[in-house]
C-alpha positions in Angstrom: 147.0 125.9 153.9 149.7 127.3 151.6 149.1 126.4 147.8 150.9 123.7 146.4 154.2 123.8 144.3 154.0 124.1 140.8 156.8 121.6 138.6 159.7 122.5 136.7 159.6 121.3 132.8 162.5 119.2 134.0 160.2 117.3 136.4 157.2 117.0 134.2 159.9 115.1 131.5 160.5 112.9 134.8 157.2 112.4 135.2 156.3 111.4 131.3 159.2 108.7 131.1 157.0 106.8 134.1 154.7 105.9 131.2 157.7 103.6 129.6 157.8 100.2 131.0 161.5 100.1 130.4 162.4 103.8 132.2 159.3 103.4 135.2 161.9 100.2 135.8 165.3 101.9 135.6 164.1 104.7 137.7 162.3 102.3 140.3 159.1 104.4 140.7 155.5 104.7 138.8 152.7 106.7 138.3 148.8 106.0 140.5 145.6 107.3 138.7 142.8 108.9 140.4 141.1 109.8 143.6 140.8 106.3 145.1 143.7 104.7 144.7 146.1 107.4 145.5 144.0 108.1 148.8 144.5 104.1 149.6 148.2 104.9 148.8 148.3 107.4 151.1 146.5 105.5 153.9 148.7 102.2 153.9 151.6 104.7 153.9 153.4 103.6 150.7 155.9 105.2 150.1 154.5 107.9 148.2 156.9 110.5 146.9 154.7 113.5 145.2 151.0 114.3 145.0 150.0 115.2 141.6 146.4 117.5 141.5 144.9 119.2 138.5 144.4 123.1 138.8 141.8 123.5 141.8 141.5 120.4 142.7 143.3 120.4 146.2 140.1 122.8 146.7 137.1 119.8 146.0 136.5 117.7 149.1 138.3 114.7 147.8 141.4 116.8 147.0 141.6 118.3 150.4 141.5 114.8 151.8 144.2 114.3 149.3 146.2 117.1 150.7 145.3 116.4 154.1 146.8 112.4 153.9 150.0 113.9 152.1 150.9 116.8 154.6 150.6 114.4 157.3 152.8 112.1 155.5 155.1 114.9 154.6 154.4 114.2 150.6 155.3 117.1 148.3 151.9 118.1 146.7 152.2 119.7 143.6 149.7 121.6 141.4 149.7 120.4 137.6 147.9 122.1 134.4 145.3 120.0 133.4 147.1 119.5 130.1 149.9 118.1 132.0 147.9 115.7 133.2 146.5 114.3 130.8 149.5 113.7 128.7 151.0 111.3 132.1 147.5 109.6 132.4 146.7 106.2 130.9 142.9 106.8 131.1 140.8 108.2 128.4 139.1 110.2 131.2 141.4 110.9 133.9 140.3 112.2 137.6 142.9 115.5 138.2 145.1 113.1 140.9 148.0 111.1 140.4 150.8 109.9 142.3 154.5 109.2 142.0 155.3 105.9 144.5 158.6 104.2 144.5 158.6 100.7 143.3 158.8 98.4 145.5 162.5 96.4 145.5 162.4 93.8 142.7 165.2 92.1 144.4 163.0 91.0 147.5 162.0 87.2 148.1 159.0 86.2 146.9 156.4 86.4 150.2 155.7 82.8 150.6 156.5 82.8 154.4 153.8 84.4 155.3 150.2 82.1 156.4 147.2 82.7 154.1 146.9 82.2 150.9 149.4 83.5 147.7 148.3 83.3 144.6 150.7 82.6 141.1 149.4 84.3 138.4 151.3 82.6 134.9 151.2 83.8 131.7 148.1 86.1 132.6 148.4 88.4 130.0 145.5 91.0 130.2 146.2 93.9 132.6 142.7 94.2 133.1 142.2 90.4 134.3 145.4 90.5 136.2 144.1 94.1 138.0 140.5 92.2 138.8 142.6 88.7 140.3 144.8 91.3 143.0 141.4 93.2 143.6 139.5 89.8 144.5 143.0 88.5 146.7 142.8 91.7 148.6 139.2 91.0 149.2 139.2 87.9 150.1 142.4 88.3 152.6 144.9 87.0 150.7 149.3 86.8 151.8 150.4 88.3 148.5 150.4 88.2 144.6 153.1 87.0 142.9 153.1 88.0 138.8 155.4 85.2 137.6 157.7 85.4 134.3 155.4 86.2 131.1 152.7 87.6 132.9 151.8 91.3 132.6 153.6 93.9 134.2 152.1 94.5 138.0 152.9 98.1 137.7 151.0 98.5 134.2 148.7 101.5 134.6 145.6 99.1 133.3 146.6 97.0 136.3 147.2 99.4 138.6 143.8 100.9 137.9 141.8 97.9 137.8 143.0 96.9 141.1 141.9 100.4 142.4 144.8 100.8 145.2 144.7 97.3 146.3 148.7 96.9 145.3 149.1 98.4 148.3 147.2 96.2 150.8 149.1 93.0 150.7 152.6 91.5 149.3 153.2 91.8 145.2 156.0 91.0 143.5 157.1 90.2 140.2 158.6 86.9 140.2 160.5 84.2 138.4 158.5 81.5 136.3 155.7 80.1 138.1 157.4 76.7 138.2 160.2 78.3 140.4 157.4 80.3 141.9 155.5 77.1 142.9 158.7 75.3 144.2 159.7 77.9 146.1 156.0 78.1 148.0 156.7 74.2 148.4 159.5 74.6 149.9 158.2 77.3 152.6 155.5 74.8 153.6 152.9 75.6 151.1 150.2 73.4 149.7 150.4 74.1 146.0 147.1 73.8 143.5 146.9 74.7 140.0 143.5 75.7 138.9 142.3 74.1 135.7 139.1 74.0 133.7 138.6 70.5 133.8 140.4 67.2 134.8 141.2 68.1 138.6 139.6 67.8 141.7 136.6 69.1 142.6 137.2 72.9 144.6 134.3 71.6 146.6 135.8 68.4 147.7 139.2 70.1 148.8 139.9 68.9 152.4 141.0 71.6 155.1 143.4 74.1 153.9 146.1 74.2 155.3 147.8 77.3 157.1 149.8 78.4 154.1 148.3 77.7 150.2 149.1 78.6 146.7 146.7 78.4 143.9 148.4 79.1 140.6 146.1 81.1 137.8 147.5 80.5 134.3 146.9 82.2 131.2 143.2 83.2 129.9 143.5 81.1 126.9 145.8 78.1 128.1 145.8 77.4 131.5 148.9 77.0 133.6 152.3 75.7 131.4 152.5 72.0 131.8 156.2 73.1 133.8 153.9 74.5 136.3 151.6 71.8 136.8 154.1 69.4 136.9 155.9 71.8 139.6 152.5 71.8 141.8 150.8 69.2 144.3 147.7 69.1 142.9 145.2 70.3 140.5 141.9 71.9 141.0 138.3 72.8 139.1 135.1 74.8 139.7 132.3 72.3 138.7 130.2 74.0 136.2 126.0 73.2 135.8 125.3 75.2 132.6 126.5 75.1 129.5 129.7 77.3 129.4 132.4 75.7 128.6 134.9 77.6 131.0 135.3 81.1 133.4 137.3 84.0 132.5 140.3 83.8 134.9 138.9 86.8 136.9 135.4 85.1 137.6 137.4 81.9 138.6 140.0 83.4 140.9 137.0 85.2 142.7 135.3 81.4 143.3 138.4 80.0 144.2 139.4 82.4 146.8 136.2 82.7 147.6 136.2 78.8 148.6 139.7 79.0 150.0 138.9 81.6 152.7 135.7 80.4 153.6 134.6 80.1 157.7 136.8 77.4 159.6 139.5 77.5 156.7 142.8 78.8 158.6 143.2 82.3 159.0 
């Protein structure tokens, strides 16, 4: 196996800028963090430009996976000083393995013509909570994610790691407001439900799903604007027992999908 490159000062500037919002966005590609989600990068064969591995890591097991995935792939592996590293990491303890993926086109539709379920997220504001909700739609087999107007950043590095590589097992996108968001699933044949803490139907009292669903997630604090519950077919809440007055949007989107995808809904 012949050792990989090493980088340019040039590219390592390239690299760094990836940590702006603003420049990751004018040069339409961002940075993955750590051992997992650059292999699950790899494996769903997104389109993955460079490997990124501290000094002697391509020589651990998991970096000659790494290396393995990126040759078959034909991904330029590069060797970085560990100081390099760290300076283009967002974690306070980063793994020696990064990627550089190109962003996926922010001019695409939004994927509501696909069956399943697509969750809105609106206003969600947290990278960490908006990281956990795409983990728990991957798990539970959702169509896509869509991260409407005034809701974090989907390629955040907080987000990106929270969801640990799940970005790149079903459909994200960063839309328009959810109200346009939830109109536009209406008008592709979705059912649309806004998920509130109290006031709406019961999730356990739901009748069948149908084929193609929307719930829309709104912001930790407020819930879903009133534009995007008036935009939406119906509203929905988890019945609590205790005493708690709410759940964190994570914990909520992990019942409701939960509910949503359970056996004899439509696949």
């Amino acid at each position: 196996m012949r050792p990989p490159a090493a980088p340019t000062k040039a590219r390592i500037a390239e690299w760094k800028a990836l940590r702006d919002k603003r420049r990751r966005q004018a040069a339409g590609r961002f940075l993955v963090e750590g051992f997992h989600a650059v292999e699950e990068a790899l494996l769903a064969g997104a389109p993955v430009e460079e490997l990124l591995l501290g000094e002697g890591a391509a020589r651990s097991p998991a970096g000659q996976r790494l290396v393995g995935h990126a040759r078959e792939a034909e991904v330029r592996v590069v060797e970085v000083p560990r100081r390099v590293l760290e300076a283009l990491a967002d974690a306070e303890s980063p793994q020696p393995a990064m990627a550089v993926v190109r962003a996926p086109d922010p001019r695409a539709p939004l994927p509501v013509d696909r069956d399943g379920v697509l969750v809105v997220l609106d206003g969600i504001q947290d990278p960490g909570n908006a990281g956990a909700v795409l983990r728990t739609a991957d798990a539970f087999g959702c169509a896509g994610v869509v991260f409407a107007k005034g809701t974090v950043e989907p390629l955040n590095p907080k987000v990106l790691r929270a969801a640990q590589g799940s970005h790149f097992h079903l459909a994200v996108a960063a839309g328009p407001d959810a109200a346009a968001a939830a109109g536009a699933a209406r008008a592709a044949g979705h059912r649309v439900l806004a998920a509130v803490s109290r006031g709406g139907e019961p999730l356990w009292e739901l009748g069948p799903r149908p084929r193609r669903t929307t719930i829309v997630l709104g912001n930790e604090a407020r819930g879903p604007a009133p534009a995007t519950l008036d935009a939406c077919d119906a509203r929905v809440t988890i019945p609590l027992r205790g005493r708690a007055e709410s759940l964190g949007v994570a914990a909520a989107a992990a019942v409701i999908l939960s509910w949503l995808s359970r056996p004899g809904s439509p696949s």
